[in-house]
N, C-alpha and C positions, 0 to 999 in steps of 0.2 A: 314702578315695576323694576323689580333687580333682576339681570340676568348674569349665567356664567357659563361663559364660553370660550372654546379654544381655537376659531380661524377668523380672523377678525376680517369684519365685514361680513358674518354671515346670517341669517334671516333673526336669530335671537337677539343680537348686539341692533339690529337695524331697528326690531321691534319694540326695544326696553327704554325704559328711561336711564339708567344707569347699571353699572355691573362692575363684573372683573374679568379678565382675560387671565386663561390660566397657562400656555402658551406652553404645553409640554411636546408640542412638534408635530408632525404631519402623521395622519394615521396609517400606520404597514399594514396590519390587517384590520380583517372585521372585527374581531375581539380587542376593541381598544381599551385595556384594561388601564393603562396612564391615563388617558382622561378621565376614566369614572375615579379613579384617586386622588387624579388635581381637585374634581371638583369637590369631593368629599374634603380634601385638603384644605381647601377654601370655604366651604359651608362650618367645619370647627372654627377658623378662626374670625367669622362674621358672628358666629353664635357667642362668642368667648370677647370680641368685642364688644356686642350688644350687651352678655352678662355683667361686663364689668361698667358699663355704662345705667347700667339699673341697680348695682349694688345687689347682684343675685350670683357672684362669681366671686372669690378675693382673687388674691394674687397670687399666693402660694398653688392654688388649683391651675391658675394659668399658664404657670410655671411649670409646672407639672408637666401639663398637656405640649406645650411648647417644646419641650424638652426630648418630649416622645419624637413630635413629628419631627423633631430634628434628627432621632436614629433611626428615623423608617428608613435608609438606605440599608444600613447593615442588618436591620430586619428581612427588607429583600435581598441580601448578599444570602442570608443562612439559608430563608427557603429556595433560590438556586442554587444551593449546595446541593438538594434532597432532589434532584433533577434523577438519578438513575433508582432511588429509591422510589419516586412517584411513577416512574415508567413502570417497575417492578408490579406496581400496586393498580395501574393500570389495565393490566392485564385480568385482574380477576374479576374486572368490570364490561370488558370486551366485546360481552353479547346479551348485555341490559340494554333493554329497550325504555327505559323510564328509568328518571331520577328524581330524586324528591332534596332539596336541598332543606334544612332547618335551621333558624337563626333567630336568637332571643334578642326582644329589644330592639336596640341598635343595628345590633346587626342583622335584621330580618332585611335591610334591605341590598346588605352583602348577599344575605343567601338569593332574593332575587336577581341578583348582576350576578354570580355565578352561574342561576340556571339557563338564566339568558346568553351568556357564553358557551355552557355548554353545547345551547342549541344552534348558535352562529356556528359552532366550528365542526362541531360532528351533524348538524339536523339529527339527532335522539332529544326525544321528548324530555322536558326537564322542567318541573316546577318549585318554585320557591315558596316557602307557608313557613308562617310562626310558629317557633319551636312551644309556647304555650298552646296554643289552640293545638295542636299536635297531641299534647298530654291529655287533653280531655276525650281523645279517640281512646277507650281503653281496648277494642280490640279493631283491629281491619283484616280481613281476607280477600285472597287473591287468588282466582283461578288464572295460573302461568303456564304456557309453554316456552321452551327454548333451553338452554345452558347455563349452570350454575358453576361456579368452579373452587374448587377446596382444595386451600391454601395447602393444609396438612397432608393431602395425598397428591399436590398438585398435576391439576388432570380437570377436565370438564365433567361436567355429569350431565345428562339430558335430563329434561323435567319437561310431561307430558300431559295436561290436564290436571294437574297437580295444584293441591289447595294449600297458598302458603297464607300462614298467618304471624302477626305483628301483635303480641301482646304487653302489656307492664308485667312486670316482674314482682310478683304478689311479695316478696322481700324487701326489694329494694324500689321504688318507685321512679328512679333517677336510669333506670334501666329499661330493656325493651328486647325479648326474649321471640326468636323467631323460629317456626315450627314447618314443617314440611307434611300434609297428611294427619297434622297433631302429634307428629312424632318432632322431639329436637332437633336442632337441625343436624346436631354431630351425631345423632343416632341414624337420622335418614342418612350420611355420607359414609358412614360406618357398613350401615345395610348395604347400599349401593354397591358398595367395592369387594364386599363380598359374594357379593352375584356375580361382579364382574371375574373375579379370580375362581370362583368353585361354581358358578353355572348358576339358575335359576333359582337353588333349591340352598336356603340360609339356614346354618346351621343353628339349632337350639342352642341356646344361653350353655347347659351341661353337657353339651356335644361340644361344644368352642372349649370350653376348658378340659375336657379329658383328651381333645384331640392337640390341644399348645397353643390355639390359636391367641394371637395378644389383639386385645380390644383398646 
């Protein structure tokens, strides 16, 4: 049994026949996002050892890959560059009570340690699913309450027993078209903000344009 851990001496290194210590330091918080990278770190190059040990890998592939993990620094230098832009982008997230992370492949099990972090640090519900088995839902519905917030008018919008739904995009299939009521959802934000500025009562399609309104 191989194990990979980062405090040595503790219950996985005690319990295994051998392993590796990936020794990226003491954890600051509960979202220890360094450790799940060391050890991902370390499971490519156990896997890329083994390939090359069965003649299922060459070298030029290893090369490759080796090469990569050698610039995941300035990988992570650009995505904390994006630090005031993620915060920006935070915000229109704010008052979701659910997330649904997606991840194909490989990465399904990034989108798991994502949701998993999301829920260590905020407690909002968050799950991670296969971006394939995702594609075979062609439609989901969702009765929501609470705050939606649109980016274009930025401003919140309350949503109140409201039936939102998740469709594919009868166009393009690589898409996923989201509706408010069966209305788009830029048409429901559209509606919205007009009630909000002229009162209850939306004006017709030929009333908007004789009266200047821009849509």
């Amino acid at each position: 049994m191989y194990g990979i851990c980062n405090v040595v001496g503790a219950s996985i290194p005690r319990n295994t026949d051998s392993g590796t210590y990936i020794h990226v330091g003491p954890e600051i918080g509960v979202a220890s996002t360094k450790a799940f990278t060391g050890q991902v770190t370390v499971l490519m190059l156990l896997a890329l050892c083994v390939g090359q040990m069965r003649g299922t890998v060459d070298d030029a592939t290893v090369e490759r890959i080796v090469r990569e993990l050698k610039n995941m620094p300035l990988y992570i230098k650009d995505v904390l560059g994006l630090a005031d832009k993620i915060k920006n982008l935070s915000k229109i997230y704010t008052y979701a009570r659910n997330f649904l992370y997606l991840g194909r492949g490989y990465n399904y099990p990034t989108a798991l340690e994502g949701a998993l972090k999301l829920k260590e640090i905020s407690y909002i519900h968050a799950e991670g699913y296969p971006a394939a088995e995702m594609k075979i839902v062609k439609k989901e519905a969702l009765k929501c309450s609470g705050k939606i917030y649109s980016e274009q008018h930025r401003r919140n919008f309350d949503i109140k027993d409201d039936i939102l739904r998740v469709e594919n995009d009868p166009d393009d299939e690589s898409r996923l078209n989201l509706t408010i009521n069966r209305k788009p959802i830029a048409d429901w934000f559209r509606e919205q903000w007009h009630r909000l500025r002229y009162g209850a009562r939306v004006p017709q399609q030929e009333e908007r344009k004789s009266r200047g309104f821009k849509l």
